[in-house]
ZAKE-555986 format. One record per residue: residue in three letters; z, y, x of N, C-alpha, C, O in turn. Coordinates in steps of 0.001 Angstrom, whole numbers, plus 500000, padded with zeros to 6 digits. Atoms other than C-alpha are relative to their C-alpha. Layout:
BEGIN
["Ala" [Z Y X] [Z Y X] [Z Y X] [Z Y X]]
...
***
This chain:
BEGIN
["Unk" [500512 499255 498867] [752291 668362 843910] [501190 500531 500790] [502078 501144 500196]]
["Unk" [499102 499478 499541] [754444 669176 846671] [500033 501622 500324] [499058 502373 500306]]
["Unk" [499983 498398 499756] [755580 672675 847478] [499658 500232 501417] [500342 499705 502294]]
["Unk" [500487 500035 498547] [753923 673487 850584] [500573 501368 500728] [500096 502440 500356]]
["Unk" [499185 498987 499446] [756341 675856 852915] [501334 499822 499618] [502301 500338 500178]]
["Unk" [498486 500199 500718] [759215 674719 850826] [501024 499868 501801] [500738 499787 502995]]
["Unk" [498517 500345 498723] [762513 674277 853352] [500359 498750 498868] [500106 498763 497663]]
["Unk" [499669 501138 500632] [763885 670796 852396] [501079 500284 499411] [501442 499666 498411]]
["Unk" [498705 499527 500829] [767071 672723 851612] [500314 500593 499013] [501398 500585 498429]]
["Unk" [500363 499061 500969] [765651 675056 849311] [499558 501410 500309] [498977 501863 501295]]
["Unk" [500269 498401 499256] [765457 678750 849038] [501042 499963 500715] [500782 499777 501903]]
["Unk" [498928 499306 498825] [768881 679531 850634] [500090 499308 500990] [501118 499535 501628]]
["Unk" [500013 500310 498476] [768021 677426 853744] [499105 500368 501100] [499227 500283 502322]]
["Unk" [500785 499233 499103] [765102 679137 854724] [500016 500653 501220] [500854 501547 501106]]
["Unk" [499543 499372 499144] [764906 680450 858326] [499383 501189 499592] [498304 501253 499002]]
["Unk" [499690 498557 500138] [765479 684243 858186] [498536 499936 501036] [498123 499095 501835]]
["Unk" [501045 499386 498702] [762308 686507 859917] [501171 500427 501304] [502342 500718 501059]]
["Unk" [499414 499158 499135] [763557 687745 863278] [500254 501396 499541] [499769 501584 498426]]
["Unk" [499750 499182 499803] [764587 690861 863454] [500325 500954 501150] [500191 500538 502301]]
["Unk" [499389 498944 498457] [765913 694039 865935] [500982 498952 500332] [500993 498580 501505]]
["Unk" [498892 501088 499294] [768852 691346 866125] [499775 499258 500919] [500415 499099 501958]]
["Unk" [500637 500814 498666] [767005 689273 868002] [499000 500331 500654] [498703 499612 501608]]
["Unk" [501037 499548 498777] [764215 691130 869606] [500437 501026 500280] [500767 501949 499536]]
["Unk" [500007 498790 498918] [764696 693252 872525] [499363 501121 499712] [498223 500792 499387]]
["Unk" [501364 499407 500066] [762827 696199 872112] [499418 500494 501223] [499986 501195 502060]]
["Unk" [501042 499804 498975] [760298 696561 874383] [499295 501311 500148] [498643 501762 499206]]
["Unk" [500889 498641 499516] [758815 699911 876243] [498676 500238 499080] [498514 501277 498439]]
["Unk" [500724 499848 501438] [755913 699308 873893] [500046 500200 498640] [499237 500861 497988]]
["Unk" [499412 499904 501161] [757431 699068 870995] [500983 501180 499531] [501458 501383 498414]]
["Unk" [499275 499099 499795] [759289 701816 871848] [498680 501359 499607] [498476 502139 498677]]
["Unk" [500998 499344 500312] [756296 703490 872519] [498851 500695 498306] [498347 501656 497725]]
["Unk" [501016 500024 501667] [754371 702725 869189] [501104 500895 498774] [500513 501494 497875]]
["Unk" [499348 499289 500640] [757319 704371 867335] [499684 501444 499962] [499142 502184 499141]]
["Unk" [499976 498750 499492] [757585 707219 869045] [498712 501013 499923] [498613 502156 499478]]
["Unk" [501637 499409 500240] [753910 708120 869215] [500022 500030 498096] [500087 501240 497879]]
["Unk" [499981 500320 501447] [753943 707546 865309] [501031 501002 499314] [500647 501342 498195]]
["Unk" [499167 499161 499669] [756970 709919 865330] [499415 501373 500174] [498920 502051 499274]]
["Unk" [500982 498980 499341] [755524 712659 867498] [498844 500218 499098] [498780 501446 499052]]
["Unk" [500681 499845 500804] [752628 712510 864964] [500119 500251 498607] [499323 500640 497752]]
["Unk" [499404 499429 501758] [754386 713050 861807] [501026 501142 500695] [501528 501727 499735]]
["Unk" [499474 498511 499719] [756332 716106 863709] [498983 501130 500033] [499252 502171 499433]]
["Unk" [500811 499473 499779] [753236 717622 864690] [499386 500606 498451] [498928 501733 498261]]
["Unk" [500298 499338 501578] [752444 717973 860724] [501190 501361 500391] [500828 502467 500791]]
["Unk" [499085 498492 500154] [755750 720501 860770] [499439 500601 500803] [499165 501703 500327]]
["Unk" [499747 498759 499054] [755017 722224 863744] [498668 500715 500000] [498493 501834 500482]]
["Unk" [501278 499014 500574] [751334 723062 862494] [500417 500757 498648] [499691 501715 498381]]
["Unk" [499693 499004 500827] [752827 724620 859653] [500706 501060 500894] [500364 502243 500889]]
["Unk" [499536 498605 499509] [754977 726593 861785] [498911 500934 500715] [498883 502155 500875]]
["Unk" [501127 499170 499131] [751924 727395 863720] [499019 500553 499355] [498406 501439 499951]]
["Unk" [500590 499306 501302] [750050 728377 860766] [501161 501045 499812] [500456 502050 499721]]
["Unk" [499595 499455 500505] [752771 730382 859965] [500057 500836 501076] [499559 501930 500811]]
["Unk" [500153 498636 499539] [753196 732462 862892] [498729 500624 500036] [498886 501844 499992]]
["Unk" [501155 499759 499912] [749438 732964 863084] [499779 500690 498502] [498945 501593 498432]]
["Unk" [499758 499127 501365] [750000 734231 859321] [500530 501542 500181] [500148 502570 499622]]
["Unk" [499162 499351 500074] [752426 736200 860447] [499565 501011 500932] [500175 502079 500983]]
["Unk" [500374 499135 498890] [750187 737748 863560] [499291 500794 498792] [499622 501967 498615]]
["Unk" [501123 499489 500953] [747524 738541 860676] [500337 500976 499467] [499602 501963 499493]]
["Unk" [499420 498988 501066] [750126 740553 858184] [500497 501067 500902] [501069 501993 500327]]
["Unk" [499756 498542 499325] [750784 743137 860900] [501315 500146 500655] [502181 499347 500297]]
["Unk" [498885 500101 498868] [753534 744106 863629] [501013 499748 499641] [501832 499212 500387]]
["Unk" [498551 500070 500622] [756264 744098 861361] [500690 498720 499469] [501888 498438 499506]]
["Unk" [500084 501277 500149] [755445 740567 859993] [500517 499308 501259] [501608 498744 501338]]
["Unk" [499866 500285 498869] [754892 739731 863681] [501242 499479 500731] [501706 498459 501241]]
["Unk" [498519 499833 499414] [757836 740439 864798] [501350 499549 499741] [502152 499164 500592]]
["Unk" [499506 500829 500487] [759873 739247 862709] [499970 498192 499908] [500761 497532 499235]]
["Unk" [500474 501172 500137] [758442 735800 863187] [500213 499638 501887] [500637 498568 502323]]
["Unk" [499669 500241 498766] [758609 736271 867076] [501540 499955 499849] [502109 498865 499902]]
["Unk" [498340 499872 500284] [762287 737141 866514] [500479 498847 499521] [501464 498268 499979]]
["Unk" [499230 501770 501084] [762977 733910 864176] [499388 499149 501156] [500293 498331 501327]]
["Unk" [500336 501051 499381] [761053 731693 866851] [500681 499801 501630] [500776 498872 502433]]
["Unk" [499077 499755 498569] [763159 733574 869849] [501719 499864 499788] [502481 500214 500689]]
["Unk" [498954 500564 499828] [766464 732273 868388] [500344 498952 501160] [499360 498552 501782]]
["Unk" [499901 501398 499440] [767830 729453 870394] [499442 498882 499207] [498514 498235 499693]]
["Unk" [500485 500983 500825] [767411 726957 867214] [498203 499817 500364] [497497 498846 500637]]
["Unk" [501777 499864 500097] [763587 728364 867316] [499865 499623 501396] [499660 498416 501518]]
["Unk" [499775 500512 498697] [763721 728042 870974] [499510 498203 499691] [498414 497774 499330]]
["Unk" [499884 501064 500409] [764479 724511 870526] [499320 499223 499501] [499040 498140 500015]]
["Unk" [501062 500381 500624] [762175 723906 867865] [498056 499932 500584] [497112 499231 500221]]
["Unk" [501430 499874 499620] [758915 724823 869623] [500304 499413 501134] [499391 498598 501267]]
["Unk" [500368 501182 499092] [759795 722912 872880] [500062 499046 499901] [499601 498303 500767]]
["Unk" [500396 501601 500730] [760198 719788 870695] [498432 500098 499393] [497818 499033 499325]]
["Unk" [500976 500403 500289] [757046 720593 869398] [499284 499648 501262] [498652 498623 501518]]
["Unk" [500929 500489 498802] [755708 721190 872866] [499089 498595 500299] [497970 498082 500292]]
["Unk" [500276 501479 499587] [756853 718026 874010] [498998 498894 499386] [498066 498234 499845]]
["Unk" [500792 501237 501302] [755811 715813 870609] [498292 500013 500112] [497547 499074 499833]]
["Unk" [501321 499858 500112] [752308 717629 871216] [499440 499332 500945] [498597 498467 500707]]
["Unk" [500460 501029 498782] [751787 716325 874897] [500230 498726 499983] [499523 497900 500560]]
["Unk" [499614 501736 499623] [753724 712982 874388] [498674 499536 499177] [497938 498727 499742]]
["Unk" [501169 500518 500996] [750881 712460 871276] [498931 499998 500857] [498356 498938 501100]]
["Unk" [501053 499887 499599] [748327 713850 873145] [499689 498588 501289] [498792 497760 501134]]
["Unk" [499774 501250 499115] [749104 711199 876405] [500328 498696 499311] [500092 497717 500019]]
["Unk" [500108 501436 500773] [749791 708206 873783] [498621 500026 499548] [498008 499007 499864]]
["Unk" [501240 500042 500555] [746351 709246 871985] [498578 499613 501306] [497616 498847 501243]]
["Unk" [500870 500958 498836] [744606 708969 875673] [500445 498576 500368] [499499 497806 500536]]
["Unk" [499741 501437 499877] [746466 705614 876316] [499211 499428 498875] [498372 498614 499261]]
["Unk" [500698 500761 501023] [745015 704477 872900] [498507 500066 500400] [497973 499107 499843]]
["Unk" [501470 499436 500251] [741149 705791 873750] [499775 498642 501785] [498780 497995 502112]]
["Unk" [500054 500867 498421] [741719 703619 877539] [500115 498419 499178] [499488 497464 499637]]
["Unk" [499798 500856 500138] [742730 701066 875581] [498645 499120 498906] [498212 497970 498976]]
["Unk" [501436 499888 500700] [739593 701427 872858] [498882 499351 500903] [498175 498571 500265]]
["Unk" [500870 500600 499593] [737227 700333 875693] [500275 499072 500479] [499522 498660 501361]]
["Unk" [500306 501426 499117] [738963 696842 876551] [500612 500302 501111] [499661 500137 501875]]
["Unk" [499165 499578 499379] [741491 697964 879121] [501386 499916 500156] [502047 499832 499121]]
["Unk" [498907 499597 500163] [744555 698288 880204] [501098 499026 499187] [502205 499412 498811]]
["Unk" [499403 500548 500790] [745680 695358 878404] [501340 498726 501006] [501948 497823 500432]]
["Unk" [499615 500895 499228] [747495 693421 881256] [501405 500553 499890] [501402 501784 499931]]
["Unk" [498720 499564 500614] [751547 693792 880387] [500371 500822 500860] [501445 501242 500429]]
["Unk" [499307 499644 498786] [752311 695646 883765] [499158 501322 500155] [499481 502249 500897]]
["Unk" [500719 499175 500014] [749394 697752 882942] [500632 500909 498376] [500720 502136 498415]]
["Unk" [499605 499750 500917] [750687 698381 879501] [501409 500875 499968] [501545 501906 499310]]
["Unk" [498584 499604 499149] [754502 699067 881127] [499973 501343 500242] [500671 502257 499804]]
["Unk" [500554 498848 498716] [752658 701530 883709] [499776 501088 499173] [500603 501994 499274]]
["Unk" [500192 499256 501016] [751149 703540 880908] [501146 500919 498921] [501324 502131 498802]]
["Unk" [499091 500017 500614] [753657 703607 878734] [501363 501062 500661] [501996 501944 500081]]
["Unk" [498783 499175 498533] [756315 705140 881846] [498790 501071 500325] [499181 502156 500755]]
["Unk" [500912 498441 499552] [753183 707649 882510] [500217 500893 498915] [500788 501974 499061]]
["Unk" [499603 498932 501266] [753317 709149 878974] [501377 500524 499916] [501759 501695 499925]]
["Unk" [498476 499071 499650] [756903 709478 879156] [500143 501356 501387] [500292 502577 501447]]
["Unk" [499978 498696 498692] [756962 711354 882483] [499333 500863 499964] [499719 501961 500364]]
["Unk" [500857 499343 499565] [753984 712643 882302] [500278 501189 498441] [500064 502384 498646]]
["Unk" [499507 499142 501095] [755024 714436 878808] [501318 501031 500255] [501339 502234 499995]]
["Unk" [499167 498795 499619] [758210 715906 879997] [499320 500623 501350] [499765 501758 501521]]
["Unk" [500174 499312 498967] [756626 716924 883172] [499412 501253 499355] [499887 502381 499224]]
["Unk" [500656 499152 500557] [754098 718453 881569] [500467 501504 499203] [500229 502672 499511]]
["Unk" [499185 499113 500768] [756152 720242 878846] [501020 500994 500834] [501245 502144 500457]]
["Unk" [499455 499130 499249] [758390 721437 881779] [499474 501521 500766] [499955 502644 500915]]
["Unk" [500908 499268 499568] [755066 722635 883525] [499756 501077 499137] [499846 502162 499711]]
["Unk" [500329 499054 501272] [754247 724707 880337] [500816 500994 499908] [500503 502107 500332]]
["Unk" [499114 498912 500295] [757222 726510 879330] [500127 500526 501653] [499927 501740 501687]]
["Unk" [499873 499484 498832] [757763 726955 883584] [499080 501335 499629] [499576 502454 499502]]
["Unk" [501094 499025 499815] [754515 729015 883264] [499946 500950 498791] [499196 501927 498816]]
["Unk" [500024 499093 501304] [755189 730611 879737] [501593 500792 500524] [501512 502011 500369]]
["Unk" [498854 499209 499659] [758913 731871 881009] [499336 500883 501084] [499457 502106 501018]]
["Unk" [500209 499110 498814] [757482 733172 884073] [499248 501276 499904] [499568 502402 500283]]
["Unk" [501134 499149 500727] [754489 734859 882639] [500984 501137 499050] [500654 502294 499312]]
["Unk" [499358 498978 500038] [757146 736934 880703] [500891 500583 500543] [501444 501505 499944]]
["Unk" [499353 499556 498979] [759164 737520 883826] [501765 499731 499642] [502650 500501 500015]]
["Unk" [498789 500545 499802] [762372 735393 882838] [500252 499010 501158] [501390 498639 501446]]
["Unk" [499476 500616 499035] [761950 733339 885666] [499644 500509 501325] [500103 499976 502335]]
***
């Protein structure tokens, strides 16, 4: 019986799978990471958000201390990456629900999308904190 898939050369002549070596990566592919990404951050940053919400519960002193740790710079930092990760998810999770009814599947349409979540995630996230700095009269 012959070996069916065999390479006539053996095993070590086998062609190799592609790889990143040879594929480009593509705005989609980019995408599908990233969203996938953004969704395993969002686990941490609901613990942190559980935790200050812990921390509103145990009383001013808790509180405060927890505003204080989140008004470092690092903390800073940390919650407008969540921001972002929350809107970029949230705008990949509507691209997925457009795409759920049969849509959107045309590559230029896919592209388009893809460049909306990006923009439309930092815009957004910009929009947010704009209106959360202002609202406490730093800007």
């Amino acid at each position: 019986m012959a070996n069916v898939g065999a390479s006539p050369g053996g095993p070590g002549n086998r062609p190799l799978s592609p790889h990143l070596q040879i594929y480009a990566p593509l705005l989609n592919m980019v995408m599908s990471i990233v969203h996938r990404l953004t969704g395993a951050a969002l686990y941490f940053g609901a613990v942190l958000l559980a935790a200050w919400l812990i921390a509103v519960a145990a009383g001013p002193a808790t509180y405060a201390y927890a505003n204080d740790l989140f008004g470092t710079w690092p903390g800073r930092i940390v919650v407008l990456g969540y921001t972002w990760a929350l809107l970029h998810h949230l705008l990949g999770g509507l691209r997925h629900l457009l795409w759920d009814t049969g849509r959107g599947f045309k590559l230029s349409t896919i592209d388009a999308l893809g460049w909306a979540s990006i923009i439309g995630s930092v815009t957004l996230t910009a929009l947010v904190w704009g209106v959360a700095l202002s609202l406490r009269g730093w800007w």
